[in-house]
C-alpha positions as CSV (number, residue, x, y, z in Angstrom):
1,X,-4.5,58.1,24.5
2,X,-2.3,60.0,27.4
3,X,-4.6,63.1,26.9
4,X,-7.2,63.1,29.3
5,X,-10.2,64.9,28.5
6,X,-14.0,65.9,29.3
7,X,-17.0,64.4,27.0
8,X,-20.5,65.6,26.8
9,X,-23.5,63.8,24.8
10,X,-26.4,66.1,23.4
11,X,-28.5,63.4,22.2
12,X,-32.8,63.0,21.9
13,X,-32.5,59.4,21.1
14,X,-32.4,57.9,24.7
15,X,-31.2,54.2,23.8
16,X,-28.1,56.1,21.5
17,X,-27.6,58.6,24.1
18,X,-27.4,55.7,26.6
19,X,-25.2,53.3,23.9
20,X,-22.4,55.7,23.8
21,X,-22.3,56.4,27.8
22,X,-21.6,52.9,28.5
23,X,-19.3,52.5,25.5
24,X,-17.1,55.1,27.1
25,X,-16.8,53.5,30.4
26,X,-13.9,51.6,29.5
27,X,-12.2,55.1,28.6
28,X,-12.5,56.2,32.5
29,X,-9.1,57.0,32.8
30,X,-8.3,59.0,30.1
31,X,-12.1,60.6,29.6
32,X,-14.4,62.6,32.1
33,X,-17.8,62.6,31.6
34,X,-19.2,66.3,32.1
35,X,-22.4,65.5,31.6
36,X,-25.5,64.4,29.3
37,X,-28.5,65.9,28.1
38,X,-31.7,64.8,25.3
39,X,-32.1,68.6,23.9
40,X,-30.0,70.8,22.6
41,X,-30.9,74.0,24.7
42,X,-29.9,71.7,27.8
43,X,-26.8,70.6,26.7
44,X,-26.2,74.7,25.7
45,X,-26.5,74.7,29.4
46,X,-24.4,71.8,30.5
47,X,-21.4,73.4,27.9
48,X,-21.4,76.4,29.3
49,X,-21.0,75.4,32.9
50,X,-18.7,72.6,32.0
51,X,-16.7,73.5,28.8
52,X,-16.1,70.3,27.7
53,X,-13.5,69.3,25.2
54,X,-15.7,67.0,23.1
55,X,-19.2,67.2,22.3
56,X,-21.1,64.0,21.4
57,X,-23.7,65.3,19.3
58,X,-26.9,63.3,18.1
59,X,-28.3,64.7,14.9
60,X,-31.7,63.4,13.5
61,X,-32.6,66.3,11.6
62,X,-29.3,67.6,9.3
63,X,-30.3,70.8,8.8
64,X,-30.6,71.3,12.5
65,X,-27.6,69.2,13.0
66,X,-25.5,71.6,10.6
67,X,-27.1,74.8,12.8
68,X,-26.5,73.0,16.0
69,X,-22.5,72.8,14.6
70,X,-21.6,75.9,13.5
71,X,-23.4,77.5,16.4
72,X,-20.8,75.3,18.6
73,X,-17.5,75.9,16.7
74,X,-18.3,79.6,16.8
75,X,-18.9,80.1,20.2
76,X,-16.5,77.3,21.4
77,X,-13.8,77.5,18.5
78,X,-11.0,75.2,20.8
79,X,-14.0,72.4,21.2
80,X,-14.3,69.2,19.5
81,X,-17.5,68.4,18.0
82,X,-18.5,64.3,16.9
83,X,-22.0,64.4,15.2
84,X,-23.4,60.9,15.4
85,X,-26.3,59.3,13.6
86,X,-28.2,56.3,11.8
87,X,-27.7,57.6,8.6
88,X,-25.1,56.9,6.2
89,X,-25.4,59.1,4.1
90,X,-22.7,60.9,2.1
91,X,-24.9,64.2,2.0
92,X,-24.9,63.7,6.1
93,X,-21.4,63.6,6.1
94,X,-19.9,66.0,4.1
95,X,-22.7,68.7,5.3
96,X,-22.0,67.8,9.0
97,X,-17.7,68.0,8.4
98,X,-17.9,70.9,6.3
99,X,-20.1,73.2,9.0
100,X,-17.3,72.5,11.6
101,X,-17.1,68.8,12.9
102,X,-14.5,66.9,13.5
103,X,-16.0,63.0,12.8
104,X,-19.0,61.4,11.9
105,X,-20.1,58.2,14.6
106,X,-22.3,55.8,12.7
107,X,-25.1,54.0,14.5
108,X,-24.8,51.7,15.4
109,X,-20.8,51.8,16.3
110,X,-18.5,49.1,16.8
111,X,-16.2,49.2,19.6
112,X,-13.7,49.7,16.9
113,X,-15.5,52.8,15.4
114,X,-15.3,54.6,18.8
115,X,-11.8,53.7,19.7
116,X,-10.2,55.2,16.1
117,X,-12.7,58.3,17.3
118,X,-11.4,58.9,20.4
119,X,-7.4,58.4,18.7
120,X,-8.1,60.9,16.5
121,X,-9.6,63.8,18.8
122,X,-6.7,62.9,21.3
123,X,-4.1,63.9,19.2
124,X,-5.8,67.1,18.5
125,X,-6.1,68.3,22.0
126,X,-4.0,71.3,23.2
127,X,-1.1,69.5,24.4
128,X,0.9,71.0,27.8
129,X,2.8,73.8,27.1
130,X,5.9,72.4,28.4
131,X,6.2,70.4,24.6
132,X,6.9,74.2,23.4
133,X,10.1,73.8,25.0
134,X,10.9,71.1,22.2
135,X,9.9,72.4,19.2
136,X,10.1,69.9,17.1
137,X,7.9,70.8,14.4
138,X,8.8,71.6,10.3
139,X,8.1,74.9,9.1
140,X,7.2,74.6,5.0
141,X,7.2,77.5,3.3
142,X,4.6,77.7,-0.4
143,X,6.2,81.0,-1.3
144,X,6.8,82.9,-4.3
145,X,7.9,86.7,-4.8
146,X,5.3,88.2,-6.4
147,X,2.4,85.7,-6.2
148,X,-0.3,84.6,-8.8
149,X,1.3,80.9,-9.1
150,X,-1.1,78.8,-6.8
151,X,0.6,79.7,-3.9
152,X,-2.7,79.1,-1.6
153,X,-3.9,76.2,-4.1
154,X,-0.7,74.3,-2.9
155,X,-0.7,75.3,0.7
156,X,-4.2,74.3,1.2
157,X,-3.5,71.1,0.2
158,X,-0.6,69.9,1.5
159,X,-1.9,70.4,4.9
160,X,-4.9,68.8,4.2
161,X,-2.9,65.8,2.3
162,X,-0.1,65.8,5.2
163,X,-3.4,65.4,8.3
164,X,-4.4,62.7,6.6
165,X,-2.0,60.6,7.4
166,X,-2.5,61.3,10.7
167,X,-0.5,64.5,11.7
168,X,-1.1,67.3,13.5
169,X,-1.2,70.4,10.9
170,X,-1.1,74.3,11.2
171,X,-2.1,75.8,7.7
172,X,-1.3,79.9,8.3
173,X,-1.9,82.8,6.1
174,X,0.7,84.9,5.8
175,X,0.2,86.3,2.3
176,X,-0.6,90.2,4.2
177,X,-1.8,91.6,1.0
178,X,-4.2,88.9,-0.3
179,X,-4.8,86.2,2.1
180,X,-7.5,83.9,0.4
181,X,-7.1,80.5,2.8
182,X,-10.1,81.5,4.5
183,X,-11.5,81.8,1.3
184,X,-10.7,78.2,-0.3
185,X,-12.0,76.8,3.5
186,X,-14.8,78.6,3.8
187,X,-13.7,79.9,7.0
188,X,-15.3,82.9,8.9
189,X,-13.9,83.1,11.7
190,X,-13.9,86.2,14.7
191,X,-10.1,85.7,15.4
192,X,-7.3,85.6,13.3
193,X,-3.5,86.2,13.1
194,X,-4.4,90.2,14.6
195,X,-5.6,88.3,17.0
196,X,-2.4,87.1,18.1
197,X,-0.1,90.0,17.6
198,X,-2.3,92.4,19.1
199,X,-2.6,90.2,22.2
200,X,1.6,88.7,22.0
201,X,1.8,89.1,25.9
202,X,-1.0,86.5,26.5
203,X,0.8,84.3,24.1
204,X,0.4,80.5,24.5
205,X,-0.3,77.2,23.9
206,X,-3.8,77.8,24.7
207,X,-4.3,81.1,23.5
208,X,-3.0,80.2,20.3
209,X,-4.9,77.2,19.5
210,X,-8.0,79.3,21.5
211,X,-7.6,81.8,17.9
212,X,-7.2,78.6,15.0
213,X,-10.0,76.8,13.9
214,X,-9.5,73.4,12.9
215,X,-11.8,72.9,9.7
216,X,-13.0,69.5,8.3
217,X,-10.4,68.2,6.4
218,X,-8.0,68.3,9.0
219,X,-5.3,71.1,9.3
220,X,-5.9,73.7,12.1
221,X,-6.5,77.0,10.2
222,X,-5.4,80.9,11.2
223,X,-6.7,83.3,8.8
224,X,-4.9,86.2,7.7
225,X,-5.8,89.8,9.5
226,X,-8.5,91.8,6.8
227,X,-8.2,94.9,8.6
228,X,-5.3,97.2,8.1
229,X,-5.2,98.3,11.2
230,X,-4.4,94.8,12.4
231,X,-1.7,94.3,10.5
232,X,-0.2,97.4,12.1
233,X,0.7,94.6,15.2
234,X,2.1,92.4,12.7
235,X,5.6,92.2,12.9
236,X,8.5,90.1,12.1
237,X,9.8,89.9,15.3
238,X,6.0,88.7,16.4
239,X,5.3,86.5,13.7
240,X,8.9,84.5,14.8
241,X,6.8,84.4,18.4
242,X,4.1,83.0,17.1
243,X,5.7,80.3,14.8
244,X,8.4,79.3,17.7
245,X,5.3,78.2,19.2
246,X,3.6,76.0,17.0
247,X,6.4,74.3,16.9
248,X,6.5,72.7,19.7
249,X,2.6,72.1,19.3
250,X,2.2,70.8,15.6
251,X,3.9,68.3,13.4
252,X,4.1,70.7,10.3
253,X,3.0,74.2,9.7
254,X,2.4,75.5,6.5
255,X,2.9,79.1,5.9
256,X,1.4,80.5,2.8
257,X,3.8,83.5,1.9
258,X,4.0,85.5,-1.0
259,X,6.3,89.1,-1.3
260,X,10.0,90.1,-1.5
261,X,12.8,88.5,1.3
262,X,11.6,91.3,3.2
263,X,9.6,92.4,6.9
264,X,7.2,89.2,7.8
265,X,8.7,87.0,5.0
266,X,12.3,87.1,6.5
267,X,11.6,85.1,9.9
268,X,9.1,83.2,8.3
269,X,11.8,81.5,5.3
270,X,14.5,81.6,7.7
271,X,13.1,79.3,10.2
272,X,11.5,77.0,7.1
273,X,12.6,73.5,7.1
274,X,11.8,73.7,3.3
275,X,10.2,76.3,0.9
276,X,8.4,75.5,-1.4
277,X,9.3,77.8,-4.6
278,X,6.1,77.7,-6.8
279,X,6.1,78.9,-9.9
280,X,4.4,78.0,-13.5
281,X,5.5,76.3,-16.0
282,X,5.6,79.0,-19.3
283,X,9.4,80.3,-19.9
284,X,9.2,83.8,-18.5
285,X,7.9,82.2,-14.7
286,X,10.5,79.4,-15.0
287,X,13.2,81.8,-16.3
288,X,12.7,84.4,-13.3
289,X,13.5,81.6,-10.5
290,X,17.0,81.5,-11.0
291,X,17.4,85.2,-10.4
292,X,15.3,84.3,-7.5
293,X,17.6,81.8,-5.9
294,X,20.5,84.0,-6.2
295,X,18.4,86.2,-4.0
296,X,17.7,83.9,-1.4
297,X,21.2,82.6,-1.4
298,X,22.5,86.0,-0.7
299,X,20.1,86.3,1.9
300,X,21.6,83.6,4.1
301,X,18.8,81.1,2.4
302,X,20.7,77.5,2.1
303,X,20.2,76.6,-1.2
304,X,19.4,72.8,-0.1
305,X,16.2,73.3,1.3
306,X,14.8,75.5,-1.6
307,X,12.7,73.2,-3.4
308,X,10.9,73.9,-7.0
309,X,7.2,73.0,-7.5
310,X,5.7,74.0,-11.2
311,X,2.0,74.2,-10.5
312,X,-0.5,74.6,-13.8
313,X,1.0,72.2,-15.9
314,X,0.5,71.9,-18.9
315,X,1.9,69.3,-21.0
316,X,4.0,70.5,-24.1
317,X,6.3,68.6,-26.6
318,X,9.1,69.8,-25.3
319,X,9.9,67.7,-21.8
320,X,9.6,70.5,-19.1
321,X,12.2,68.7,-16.5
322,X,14.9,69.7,-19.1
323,X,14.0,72.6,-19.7
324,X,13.6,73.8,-16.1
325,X,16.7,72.2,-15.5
326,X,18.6,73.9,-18.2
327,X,17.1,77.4,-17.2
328,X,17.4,77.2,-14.0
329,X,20.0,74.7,-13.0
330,X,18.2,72.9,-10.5
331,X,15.8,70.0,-11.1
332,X,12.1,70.3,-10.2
333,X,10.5,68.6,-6.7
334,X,7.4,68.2,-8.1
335,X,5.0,69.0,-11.0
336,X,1.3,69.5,-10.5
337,X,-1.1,69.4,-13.5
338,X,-3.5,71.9,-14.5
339,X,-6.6,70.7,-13.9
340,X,-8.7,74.1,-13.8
341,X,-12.3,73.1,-13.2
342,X,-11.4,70.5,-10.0
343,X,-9.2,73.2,-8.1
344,X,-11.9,75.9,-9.0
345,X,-14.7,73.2,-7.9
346,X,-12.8,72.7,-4.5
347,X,-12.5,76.0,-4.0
348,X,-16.3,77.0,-4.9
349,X,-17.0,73.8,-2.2
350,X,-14.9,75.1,0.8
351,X,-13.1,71.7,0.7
352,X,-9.4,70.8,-0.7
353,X,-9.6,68.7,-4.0
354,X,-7.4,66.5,-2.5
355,X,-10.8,65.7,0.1
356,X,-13.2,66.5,-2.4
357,X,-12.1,64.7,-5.7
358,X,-9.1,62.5,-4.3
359,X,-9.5,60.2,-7.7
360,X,-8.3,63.4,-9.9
361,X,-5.0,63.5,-11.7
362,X,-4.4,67.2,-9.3
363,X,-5.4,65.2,-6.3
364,X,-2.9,62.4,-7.4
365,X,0.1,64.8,-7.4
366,X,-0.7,66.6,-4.8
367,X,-1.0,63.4,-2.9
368,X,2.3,63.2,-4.1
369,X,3.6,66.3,-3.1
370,X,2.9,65.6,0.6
371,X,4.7,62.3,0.0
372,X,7.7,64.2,-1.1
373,X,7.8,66.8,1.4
374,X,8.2,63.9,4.2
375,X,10.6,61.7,2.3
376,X,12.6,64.6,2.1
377,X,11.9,66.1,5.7
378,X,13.0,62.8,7.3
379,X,15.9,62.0,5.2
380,X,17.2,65.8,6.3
381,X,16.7,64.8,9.9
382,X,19.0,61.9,9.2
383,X,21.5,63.7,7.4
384,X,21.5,66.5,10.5
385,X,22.0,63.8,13.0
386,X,24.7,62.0,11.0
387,X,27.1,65.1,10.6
388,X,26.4,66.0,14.4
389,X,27.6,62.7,15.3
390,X,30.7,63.1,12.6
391,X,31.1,66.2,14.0
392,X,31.4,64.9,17.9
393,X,34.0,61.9,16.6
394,X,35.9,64.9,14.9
């Protein structure tokens, strides 16, 4: 873990609060202990003077616990928060996750348990903004023209499938005239992308990941901007700002976009590593996507890293990759079943299906999706260093 870090413990239960001090001894390099306290109130306190970066927090009650939570990640929205208790309880859990924290400690822990908790909020700390410089990250693009194909079904969970392997995740909303990821997240959150273009000069690292909220299943999360007169400030030449910046901070950033090759959209698919083209599976939708890509080739798009995803499928005598194929003259990257009730269910929940209901024959392919997407995401990166090295020997 090169990050180094400050802990706090809000705990009542003296021998737990006491457990988890000693177990992070070992961590004295890398972790600095702001400070401990056995009520909540006090450890309000101790936050406030210290701002910590993580927050151990003991939870014996869960309603409290959820309270305690959300009360945190609204006030502190860049802060870490481990709940930790005796109960193993899947109700605990998924109440605890879904008002805001980031892990769930079991008492008691193993040495083991703490060490994979510690891994995982390293890697999400804001990282020195000298990594911007190297901006390494993929842009993915779930777009389609006019919208209404599952657009923020697909974006949603592709960042939640891609953090689960371990990688660090921007999900943004960029759909300016229906954003709805807040919406499938259950996210309310006081900042947003108005947020950032009102306030580009302050732009950073730090400001930036000050503004996202990083909700339970993994991806960090910035919300569209409701008001109109924030999205006034949002412009392309802004939005290319903002982007440049995450990546040099994230792994992959998924940009839910839908509207004409126009304004916003323009920076946002030009600087994608892939998009995403989602459609549905009837004639008219798949018909209309050649027309599409004409459009997008004309626009300086390469058609290579145009990739076709038919979400809603249903199942029909006549085998859709041929068809698709033969209207369109590209072959699909993925097919994702219709499986109404899960998504809705998901969406009802706050939580991606692929978290939620990751047996389901939706959660299966979009499982597979995210598999796809880094296949194909690698195998470019190879490809782009084998034709600059041709290219040198030339």
């Amino acid at each position: 873990m090169p990050v180094t870090f400050s802990v706090a413990i809000i705990d009542h239960d003296k021998l737990a609060r006491n457990a988890l001090k000693t177990a992070l001894t070992p961590y004295s390099g890398t972790i600095v202990m702001a400070g401990a306290a056995d009520n909540f109130r006090d450890g309000m306190t101790m936050i406030h003077t210290y701002t910590p970066d993580v927050v151990f927090l003991g939870v014996g009650d869960l309603r409290q616990g959820v309270e305690a939570v959300q009360s945190l990640t609204k006030r502190y929205p860049r802060m870490s928060i481990i709940t930790s208790s005796c109960q193993d309880n899947p109700e605990w859990i998924l109440a605890l996750m879904g008002a805001g924290a980031v892990g769930y400690l079991l008492h008691p822990f193993t040495e083991e348990d703490l060490h994979i908790t510690l891994q995982k909020i390293a890697r999400f700390l804001v990282t020195p903004a000298t990594r911007a410089l190297q901006a390494t990250g993929s842009i993915i693009s779930v777009y389609h023209p006019i919208g209404g194909t599952g657009t923020t079904t697909v974006a949603v969970n592709l960042a939640a499938a891609l953090a689960t392997g371990g990688a660090k995740v921007a999900l943004v909303d960029l759909n300016l005239e229906a954003g709805d990821i807040g919406t499938f997240l259950n996210i309310t959150s006081s900042y947003n992308l108005g947020s950032l273009t009102k306030n580009i000069e302050r732009l950073d690292n730090n400001f930036l990941m000050s503004v996202m909220v990083r909700h339970s299943s993994g991806p960090f999360v910035l919300t569209d901007a409701p008001e109109s007169d924030e999205n006034l400030s949002i412009t392309p030449d802004r939005v290319q700002r903002i982007l440049n910046i995450m990546k040099g901070i994230f792994d992959y950033i998924i940009v839910d976009c839908v509207g004409p090759f126009a304004g916003c959209n323009v920076p946002i698919l030009q600087g994608s590593s892939l998009i995403l083209f989602t459609t549905t599976g009837e004639k008219p939708s798949l018909n209309s996507i050649k027309r599409n890509l004409i459009r997008l080739e004309l626009q300086g798009i390469e058609p290579d890293k145009v990739k076709i995803v038919v979400n809603r499928f249903i199942p029909n005598p006549d085998p859709l990759a041929k068809d698709a194929t033969n209207m369109i003259g590209n072959p699909l990257f993925h097919v994702i079943p219709d499986e109404y009730k899960d998504v809705v269910d998901s969406i009802n929940k706050g939580m991606p299906v692929v978290k939620l209901l990751p047996h389901s024959r939706v959660s299966a392919a979009l499982m597979g999706l995210a598999r796809n997407v880094e296949l194909t995401l690698k195998s470019k990166g190879w490809l782009e260093v084998k034709n600059k090295v041709k290219a040198l020997k030339g």
